[in-house]
C-alpha positions in Angstrom: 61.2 18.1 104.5 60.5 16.2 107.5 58.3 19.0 109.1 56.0 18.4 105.8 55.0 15.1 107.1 53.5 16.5 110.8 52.0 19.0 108.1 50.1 16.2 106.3 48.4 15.2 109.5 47.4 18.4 110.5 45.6 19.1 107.2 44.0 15.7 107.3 42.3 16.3 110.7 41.7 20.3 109.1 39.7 18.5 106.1 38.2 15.6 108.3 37.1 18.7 110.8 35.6 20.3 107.4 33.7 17.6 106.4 31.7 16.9 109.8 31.3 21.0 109.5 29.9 20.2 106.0 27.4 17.7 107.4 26.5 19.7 110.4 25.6 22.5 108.4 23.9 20.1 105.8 21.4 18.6 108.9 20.7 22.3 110.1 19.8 23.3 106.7 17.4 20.3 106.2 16.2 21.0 109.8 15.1 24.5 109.3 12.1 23.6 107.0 8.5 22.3 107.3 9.1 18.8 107.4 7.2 16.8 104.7 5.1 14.8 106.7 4.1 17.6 108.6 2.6 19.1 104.9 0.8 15.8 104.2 -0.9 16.0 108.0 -2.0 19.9 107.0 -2.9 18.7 103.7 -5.3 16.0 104.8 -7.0 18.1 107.1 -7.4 20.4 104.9 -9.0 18.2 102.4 -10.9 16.7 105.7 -12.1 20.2 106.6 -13.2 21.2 103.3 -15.6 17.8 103.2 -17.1 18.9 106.3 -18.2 22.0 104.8 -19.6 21.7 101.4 -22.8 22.6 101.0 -23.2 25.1 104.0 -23.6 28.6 102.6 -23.4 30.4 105.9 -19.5 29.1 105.6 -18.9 30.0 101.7 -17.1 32.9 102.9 -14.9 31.3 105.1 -14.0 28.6 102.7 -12.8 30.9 100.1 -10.6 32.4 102.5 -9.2 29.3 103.9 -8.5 27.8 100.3 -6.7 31.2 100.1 -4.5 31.0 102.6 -4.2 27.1 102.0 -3.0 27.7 98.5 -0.6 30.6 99.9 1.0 28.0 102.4 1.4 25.7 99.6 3.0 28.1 97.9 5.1 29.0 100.3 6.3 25.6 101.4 7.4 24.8 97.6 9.5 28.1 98.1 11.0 26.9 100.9 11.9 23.9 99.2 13.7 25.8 96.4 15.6 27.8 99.0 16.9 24.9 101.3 18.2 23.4 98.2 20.0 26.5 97.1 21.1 26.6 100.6 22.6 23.0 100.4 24.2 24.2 97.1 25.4 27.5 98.1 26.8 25.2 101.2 28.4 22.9 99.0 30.4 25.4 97.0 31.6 27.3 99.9 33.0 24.1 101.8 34.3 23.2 97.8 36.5 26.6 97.7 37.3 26.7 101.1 39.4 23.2 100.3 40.7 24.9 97.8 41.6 27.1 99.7 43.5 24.4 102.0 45.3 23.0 99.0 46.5 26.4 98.2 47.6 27.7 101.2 49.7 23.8 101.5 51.5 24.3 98.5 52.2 27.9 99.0 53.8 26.7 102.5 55.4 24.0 100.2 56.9 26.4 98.1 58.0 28.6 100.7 60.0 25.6 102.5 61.7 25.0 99.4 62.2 28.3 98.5 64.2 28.9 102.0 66.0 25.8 101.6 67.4 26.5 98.2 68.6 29.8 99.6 70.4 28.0 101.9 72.4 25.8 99.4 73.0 28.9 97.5 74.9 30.6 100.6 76.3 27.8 101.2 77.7 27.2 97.9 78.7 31.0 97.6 80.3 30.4 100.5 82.3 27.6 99.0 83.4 29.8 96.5 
């Protein structure tokens, strides 16, 4: 039963480990998107842009085309907000089972322990008899 307790520490520093994994992965998945002040600066020049424009008809063209692919990247970027969130999620419930996991595999080692050392007192005692 002693070897349980050098057992204990080793599964704390295995689920401390996990949890700077958890945030490591959790800052990579917030880094990997458009950041929102980024949007706000493409959105304002956007708006900027379009002021600049009105009312020449040579540009009409253009204009139409850039709201186009304005409204696509807007699109776009609220889709990638959707995925980073499932992403944290999805993160979240892996690193959830994987402690599971842990737990399992520590009471399965638990059981096995005990399991051997009740063998033991049963050869012993059959050897009593």
């Amino acid at each position: 039963m002693a070897d349980l307790g050098s057992g204990e520490g080793e599964d704390r520093n295995v689920d401390f480990d996990a949890v700077q994994d958890k945030v490591k992965f959790q800052k990579e998945i917030e880094s990997m998107g458009m950041q929102p002040e980024q949007f706000e600066e493409i959105e304002r020049e956007f708006k900027q842009f379009l002021e600049e424009i009105v009312g020449n008809e040579n540009l009409e063209a253009f204009r139409q085309q850039y709201q186009n692919i304005h409204e696509n990247l807007k699109t776009t970027y609220e889709q990638e907000l959707l995925y980073i969130k499932k992403c944290k999620q999805t993160n979240n419930q892996i690193f959830d089972k994987a402690s599971n996991v842990r737990a399992a595999i520590r009471m399965a080692a638990s059981e096995v322990e005990r399991i051997s050392s009740l063998k033991t007192k049963v050869s012993q005692a059959y050897e009593e008899v």
